[in-house]
TIMAR-338072 format. One record per residue (C-alpha): residue number from 1; residue in one letter; x, y, z. Coordinates in steps of 0.5 Angstrom, whole numbers. Layout:
BEGIN
(NUM; 'a'; (X; Y; Z))
...
//
This chain:
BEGIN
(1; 'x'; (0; 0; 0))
(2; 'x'; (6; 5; 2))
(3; 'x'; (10; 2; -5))
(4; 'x'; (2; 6; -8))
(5; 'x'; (1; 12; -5))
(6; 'x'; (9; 13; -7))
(7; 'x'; (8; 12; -14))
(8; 'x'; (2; 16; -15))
(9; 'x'; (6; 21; -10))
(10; 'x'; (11; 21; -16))
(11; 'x'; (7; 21; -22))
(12; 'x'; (2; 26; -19))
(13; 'x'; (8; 31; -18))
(14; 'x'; (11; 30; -25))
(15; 'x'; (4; 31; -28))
(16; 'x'; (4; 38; -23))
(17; 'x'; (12; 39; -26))
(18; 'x'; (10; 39; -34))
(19; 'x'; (3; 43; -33))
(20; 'x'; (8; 49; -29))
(21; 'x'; (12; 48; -35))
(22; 'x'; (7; 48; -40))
(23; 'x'; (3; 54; -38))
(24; 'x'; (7; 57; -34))
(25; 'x'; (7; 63; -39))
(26; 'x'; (1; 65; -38))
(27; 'x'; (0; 63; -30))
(28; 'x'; (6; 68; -27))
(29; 'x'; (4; 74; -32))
(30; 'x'; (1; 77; -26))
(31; 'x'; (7; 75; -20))
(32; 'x'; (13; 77; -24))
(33; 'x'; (14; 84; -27))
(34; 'x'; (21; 85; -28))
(35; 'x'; (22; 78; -32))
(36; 'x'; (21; 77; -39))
(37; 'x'; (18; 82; -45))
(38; 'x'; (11; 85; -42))
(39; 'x'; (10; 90; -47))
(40; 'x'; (4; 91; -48))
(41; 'x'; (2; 89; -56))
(42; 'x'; (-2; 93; -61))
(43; 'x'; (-6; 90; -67))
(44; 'x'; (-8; 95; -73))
(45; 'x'; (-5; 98; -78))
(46; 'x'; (-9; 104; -77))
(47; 'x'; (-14; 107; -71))
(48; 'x'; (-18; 105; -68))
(49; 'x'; (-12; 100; -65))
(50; 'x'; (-13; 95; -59))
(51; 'x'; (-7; 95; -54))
(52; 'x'; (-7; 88; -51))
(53; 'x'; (-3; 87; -44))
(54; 'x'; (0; 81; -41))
(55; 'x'; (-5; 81; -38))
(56; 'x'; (-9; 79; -43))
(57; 'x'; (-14; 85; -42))
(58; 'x'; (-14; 89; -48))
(59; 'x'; (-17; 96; -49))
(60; 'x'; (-19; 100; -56))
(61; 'x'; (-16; 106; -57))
(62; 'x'; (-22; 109; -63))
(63; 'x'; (-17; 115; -65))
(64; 'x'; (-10; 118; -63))
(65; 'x'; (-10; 119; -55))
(66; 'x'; (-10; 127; -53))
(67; 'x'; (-11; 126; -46))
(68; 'x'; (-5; 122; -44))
(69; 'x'; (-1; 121; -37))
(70; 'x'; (6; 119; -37))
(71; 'x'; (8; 115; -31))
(72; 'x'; (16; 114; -33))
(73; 'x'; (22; 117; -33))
(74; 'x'; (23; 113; -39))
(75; 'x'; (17; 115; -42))
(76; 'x'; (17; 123; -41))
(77; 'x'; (23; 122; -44))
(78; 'x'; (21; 119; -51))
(79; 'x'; (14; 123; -52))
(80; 'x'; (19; 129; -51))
(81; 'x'; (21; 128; -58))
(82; 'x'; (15; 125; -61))
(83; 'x'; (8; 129; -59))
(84; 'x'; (6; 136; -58))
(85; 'x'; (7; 137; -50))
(86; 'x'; (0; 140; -50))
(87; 'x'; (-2; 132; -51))
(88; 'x'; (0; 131; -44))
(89; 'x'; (-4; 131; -38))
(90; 'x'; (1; 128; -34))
(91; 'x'; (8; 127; -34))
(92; 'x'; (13; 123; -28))
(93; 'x'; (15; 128; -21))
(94; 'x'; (22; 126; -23))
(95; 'x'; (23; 130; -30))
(96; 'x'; (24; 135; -25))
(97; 'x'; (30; 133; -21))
(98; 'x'; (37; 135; -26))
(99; 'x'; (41; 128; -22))
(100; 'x'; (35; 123; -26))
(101; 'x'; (32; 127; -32))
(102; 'x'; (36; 130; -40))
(103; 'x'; (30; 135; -40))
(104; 'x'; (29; 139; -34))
(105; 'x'; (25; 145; -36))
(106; 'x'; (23; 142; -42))
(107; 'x'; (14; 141; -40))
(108; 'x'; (10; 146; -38))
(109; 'x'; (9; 147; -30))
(110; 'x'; (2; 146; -32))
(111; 'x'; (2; 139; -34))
(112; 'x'; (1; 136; -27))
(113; 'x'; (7; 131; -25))
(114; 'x'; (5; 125; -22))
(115; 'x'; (8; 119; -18))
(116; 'x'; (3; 114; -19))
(117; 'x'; (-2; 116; -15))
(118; 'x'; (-8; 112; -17))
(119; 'x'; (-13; 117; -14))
(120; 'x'; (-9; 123; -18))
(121; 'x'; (-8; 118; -24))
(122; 'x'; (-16; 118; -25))
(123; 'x'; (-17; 124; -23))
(124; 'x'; (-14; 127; -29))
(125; 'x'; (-19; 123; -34))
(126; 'x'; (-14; 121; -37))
(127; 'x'; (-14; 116; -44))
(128; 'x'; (-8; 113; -44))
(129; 'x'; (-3; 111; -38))
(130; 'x'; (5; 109; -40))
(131; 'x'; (7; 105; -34))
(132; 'x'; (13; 101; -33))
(133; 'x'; (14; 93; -31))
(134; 'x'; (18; 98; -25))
(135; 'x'; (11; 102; -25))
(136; 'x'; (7; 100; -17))
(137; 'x'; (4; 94; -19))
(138; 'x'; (-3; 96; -14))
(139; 'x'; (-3; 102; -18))
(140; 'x'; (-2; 98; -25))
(141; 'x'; (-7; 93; -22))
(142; 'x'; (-13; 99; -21))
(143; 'x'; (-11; 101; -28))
(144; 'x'; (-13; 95; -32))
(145; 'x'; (-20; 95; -28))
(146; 'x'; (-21; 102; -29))
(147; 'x'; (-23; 101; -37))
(148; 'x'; (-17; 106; -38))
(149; 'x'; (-12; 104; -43))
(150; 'x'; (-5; 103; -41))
(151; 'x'; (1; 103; -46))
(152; 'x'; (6; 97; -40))
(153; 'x'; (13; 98; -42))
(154; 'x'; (17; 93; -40))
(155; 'x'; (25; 92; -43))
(156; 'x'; (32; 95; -42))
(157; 'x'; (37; 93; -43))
(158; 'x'; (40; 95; -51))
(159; 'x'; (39; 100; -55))
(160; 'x'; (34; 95; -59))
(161; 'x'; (30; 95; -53))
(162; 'x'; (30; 103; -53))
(163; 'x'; (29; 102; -61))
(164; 'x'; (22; 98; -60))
(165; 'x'; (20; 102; -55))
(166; 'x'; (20; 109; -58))
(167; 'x'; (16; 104; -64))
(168; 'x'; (11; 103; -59))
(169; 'x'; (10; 110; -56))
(170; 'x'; (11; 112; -63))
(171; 'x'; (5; 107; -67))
(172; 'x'; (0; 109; -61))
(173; 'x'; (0; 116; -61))
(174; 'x'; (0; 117; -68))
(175; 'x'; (7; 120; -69))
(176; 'x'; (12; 113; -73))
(177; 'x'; (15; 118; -77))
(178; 'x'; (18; 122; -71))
(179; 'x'; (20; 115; -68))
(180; 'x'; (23; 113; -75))
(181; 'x'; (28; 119; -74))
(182; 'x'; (30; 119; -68))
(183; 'x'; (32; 112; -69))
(184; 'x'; (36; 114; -74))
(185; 'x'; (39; 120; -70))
(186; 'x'; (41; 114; -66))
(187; 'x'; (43; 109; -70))
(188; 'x'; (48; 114; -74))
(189; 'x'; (51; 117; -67))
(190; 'x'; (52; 109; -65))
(191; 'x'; (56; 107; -72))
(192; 'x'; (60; 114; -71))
(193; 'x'; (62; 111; -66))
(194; 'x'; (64; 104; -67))
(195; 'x'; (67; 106; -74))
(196; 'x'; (72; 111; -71))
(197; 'x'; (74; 106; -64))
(198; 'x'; (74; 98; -69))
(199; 'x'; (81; 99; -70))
(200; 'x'; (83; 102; -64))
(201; 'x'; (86; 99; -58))
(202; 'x'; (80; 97; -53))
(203; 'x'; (82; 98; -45))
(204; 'x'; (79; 94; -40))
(205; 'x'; (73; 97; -36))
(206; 'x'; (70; 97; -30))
(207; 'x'; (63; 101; -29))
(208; 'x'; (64; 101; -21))
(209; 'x'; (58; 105; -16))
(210; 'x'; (61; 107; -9))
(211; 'x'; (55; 103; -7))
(212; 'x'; (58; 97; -8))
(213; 'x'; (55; 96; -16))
(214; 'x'; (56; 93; -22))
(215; 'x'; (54; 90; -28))
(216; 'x'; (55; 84; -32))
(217; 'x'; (52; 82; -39))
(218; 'x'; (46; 84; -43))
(219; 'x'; (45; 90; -39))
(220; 'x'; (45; 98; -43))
(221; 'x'; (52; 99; -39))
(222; 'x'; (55; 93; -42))
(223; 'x'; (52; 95; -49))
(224; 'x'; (55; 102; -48))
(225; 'x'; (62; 100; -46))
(226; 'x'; (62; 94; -52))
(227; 'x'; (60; 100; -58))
(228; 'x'; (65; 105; -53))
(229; 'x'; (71; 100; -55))
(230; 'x'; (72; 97; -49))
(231; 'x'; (72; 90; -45))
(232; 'x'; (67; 90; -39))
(233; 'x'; (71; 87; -34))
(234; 'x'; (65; 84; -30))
(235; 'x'; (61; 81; -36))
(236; 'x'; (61; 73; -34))
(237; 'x'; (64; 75; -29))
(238; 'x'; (58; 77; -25))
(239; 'x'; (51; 75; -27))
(240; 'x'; (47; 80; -32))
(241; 'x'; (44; 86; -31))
(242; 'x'; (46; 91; -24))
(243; 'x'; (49; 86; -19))
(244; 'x'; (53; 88; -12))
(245; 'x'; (60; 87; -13))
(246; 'x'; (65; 87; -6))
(247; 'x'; (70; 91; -7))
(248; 'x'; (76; 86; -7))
(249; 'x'; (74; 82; -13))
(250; 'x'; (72; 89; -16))
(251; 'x'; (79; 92; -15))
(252; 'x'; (82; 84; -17))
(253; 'x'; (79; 86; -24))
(254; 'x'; (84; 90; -26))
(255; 'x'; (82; 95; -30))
(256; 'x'; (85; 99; -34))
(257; 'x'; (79; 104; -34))
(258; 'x'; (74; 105; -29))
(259; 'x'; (67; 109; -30))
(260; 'x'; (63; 112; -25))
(261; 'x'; (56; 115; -23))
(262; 'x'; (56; 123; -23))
(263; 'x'; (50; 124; -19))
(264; 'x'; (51; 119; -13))
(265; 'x'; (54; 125; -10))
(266; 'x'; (53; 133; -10))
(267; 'x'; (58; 137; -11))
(268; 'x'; (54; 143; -11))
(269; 'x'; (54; 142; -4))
(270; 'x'; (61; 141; -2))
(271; 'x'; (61; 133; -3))
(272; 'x'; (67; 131; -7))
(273; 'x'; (66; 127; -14))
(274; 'x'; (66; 119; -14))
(275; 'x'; (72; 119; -17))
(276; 'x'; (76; 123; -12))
(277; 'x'; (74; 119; -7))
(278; 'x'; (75; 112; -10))
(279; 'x'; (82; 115; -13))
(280; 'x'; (84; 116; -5))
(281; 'x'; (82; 110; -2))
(282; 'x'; (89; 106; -1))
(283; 'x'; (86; 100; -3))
(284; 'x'; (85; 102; -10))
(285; 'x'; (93; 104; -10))
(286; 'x'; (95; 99; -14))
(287; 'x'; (89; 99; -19))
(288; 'x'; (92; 101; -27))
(289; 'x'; (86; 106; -27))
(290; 'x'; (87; 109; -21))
(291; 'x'; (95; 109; -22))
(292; 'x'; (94; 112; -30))
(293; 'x'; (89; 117; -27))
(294; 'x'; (84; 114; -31))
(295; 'x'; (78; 114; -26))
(296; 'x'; (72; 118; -29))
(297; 'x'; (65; 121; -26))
(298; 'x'; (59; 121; -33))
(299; 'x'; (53; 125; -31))
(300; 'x'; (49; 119; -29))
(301; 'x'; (43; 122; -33))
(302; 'x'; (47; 120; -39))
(303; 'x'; (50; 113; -35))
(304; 'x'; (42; 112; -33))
(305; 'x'; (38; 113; -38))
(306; 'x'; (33; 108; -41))
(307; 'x'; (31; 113; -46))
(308; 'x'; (35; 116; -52))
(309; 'x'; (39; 120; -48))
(310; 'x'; (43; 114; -46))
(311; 'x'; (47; 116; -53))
(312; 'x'; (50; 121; -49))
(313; 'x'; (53; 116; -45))
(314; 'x'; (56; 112; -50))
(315; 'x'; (59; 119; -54))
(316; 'x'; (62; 121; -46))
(317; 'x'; (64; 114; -45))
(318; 'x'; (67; 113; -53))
(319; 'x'; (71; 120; -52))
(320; 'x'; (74; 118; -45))
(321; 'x'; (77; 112; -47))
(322; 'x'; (79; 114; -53))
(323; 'x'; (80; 121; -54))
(324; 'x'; (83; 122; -61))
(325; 'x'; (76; 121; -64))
(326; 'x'; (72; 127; -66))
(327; 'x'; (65; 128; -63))
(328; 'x'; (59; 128; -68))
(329; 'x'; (54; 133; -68))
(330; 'x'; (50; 135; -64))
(331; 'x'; (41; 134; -65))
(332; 'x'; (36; 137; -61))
(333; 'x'; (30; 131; -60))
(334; 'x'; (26; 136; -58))
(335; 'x'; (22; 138; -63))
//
């Protein structure tokens, strides 16, 4: 009877293993928001349009919103060089803040800023929401039950990722002409840059946080420093994407170059750069980036950026390991 009731224990977790594996998919859209691509879809050439969410809920949008709320940093960066701001009702509270946002100044002070809150959210009457898989998903959650559409945006890690999400933004509200030029900006910025660094020597970088932050492969930062032509220490060295790194394996790596974030501290009120600091420190001493002075703070804006503003970076970075290249000119996205 015991040999039984084992043997049915064991086929009924196989059974319970395959179905996971099978349906898993659709089973855990709702309790993995950071995994996997959960970019809303569109379906129709034309409007009227139907956004489809991971969720499966779907939303009909008749023609080109007007009423539009921008819940993303990512997303007030992009729509500022898609749409007329008087489209929008809302933009992210961050695109005022000069340590995270390239547009400081840009939206009007009339358009509300929000920070998710889904009372203010509705309050606006809004006809589309950009959200993100970052976005709080109690508010996500009371959106996708408010019958108001919301566009869910959910890859960060390459400039490809950056492409289909200008493409998004672009076929939603009406402007894939706008979107096809600001790709091509980017794209002839990144193959300026890679034609000038393919023969050149390619250091060996290290992307450090003074918190204790890295990153290792498929990752923005890792792409940056590849088209920049350098080597990223810490890829398969680390596990992909921003991870913690101690300090004795990071000064191990011994790079040739090492890239920090600007804006973790602020000058403007005496606190010293990044750079310094790390340059300072005894145990760095050794470090052939510390003992070359090759030790760089890039404004975080341009480091951080999951918009079309991470070209800078890639530029800021490029010229720093190599300084012989020529900058390509400058084009306002703005329109």
């Amino acid at each position: 009877m015991n040999n039984f009731k084992l043997a049915f224990f064991i086929l009924f977790l196989l059974f319970f293993i395959a179905f996971i594996q099978l349906y898993k998919g659709t089973l855990f859209t709702l309790f993995e928001p950071g995994l996997g691509n959960f970019s809303t879809q569109v379906e129709g050439q034309r409007f009227p349009k139907t956004l489809t969410d991971k969720t499966g809920i779907k939303f009909v949008l008749h023609k080109p919103p007007t009423r539009i709320i921008s819940a993303t940093l990512a997303t007030d960066h992009i729509l500022s060089g898609l749409i007329d701001p008087q489209r929008l009702v809302a933009v992210s509270s961050y695109v005022d803040y000069p340590s995270l946002s390239n547009i400081v100044g840009f939206y009007d002070q009339r358009i509300s800023r929000t920070q998710g809150e889904i009372e203010s959210l509705l309050a606006l009457q809004p006809d589309l929401v950009f959200v993100a898989s970052y976005s709080n998903p109690e508010t996500v959650r009371y959106l996708l039950r408010s019958g108001i559409a919301i566009v869910r945006l959910s890859e960060f890690n390459s400039f490809d990722d950056i492409f289909n999400n200008i493409r998004l933004l672009a076929n939603i509200t009406d402007t894939t002409e706008e979107g096809e030029m600001m790709i091509n900006n980017l794209t002839q910025r990144i193959n300026f840059i890679k034609k000038q660094v393919v023969d050149q020597p390619k250091p060996r970088v290290l992307y450090y946080d003074l918190n204790g932050y890295s990153v290792g492969g498929h990752s923005l930062m890792d792409e940056a420093i590849r088209l920049s032509g350098g080597i990223n220490v810490t890829r398969g060295v680390l596990a992909d994407g921003e991870q913690k790194i101690s300090e004795e394996l990071a000064i191990s790596l011994q790079p040739d170059v090492i890239v920090m974030n600007q804006w973790v501290f602020n000058q403007d009120r005496g606190q010293d750069s990044p750079r310094n600091i790390l340059q300072n420190k005894k145990a760095w001493a050794n470090v052939p980036a510390v003992k070359q002075q090759r030790v760089y703070a890039v404004p975080g804006v341009w480091l951080r950026s999951v918009s079309q503003y991470r070209i800078k970076g890639v530029e800021a970075i490029a010229q720093l390991l190599h300084p012989e290249i020529v900058s390509y000119q400058e084009r306002s996205y703005a329109q």
